[in-house]
N, C-alpha and C positions, 0 to 999 in steps of 0.2 A: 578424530581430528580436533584438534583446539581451537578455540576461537576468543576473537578479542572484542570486550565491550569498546563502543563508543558513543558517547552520550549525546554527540552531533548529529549520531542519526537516527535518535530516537524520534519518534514522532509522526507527523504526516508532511506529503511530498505532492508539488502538484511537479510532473516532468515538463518542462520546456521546448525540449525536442523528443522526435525518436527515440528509444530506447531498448536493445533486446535488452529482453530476462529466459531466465531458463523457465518452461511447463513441462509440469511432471503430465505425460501422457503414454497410456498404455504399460509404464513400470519404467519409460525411458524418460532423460529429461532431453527437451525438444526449446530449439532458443526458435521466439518467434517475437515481435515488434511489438511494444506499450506504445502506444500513441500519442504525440505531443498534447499537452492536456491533461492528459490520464491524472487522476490522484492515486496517491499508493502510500500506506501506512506498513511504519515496519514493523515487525513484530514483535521484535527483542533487543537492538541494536547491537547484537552481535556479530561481528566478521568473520568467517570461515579464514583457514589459513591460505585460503586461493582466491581469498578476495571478493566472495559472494556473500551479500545480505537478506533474507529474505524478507519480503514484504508482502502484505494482501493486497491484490488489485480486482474490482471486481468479482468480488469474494471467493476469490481464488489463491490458495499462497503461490505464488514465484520468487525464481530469486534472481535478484542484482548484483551485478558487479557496486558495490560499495564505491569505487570511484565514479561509476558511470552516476549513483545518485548523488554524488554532492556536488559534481559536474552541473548534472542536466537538471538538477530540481531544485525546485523551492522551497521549504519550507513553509506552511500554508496554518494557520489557526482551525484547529479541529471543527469547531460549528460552521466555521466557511467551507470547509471542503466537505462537511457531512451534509449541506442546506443544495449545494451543485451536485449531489449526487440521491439525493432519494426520491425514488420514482413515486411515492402516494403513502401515504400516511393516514388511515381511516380508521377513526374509533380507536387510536393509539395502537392498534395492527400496522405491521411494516409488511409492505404486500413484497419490497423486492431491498433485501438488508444486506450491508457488507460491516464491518468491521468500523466503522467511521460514523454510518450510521447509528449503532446503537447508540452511541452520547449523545446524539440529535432526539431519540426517542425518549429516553430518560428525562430530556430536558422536556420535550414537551408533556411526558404524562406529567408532571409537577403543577 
């Protein structure tokens, strides 16, 4: 399938409300609720031609409906959403890492 860049939704996303995304579980994809709050960084900004984007949430990739996230999300400054998201940081070890975190790690090993 083909897909189309869009550079709007490159980036990271804090969701506003609710949100299914599809999770790849067991070899099936399974739509189950991102929760208002959640951050979610996209991977590539590319759209599927059925309208899905994929993003990491959680350090997990899923994917979004592309309209659901410029709907329901924000757009979020990457140290803001990587500083609400990392669980402990010791001795420059990331005890619990997603995608968002590591530029929060680089910055502080400096």
């Amino acid at each position: 399938m083909a897909s189309a860049f869009d550079n709007n939704l490159v980036g990271t996303f804090r969701l506003n409300t609710p949100t299914i995304a599809l999770f790849s579980e067991d070899g099936r994809q399974v739509a189950h609720t991102v929760p208002a709050g959640a951050v979610v960084t996209s991977v590539d900004g590319r759209v599927s031609e059925l309208g899905f984007l994929d993003v990491i949430w959680d350090v997990e990739k899923i994917s979004m409906f592309a309209v659901d996230l410029r709907g329901r999300g924000q757009k979020v400054f990457e140290a803001s959403a990587c500083l609400a998201h990392v669980d402990e940081v010791s001795k420059g070890e990331v005890l619990s890492v997603g995608v968002p975190q590591l530029f929060l790690v680089n910055l502080l090993q400096r």
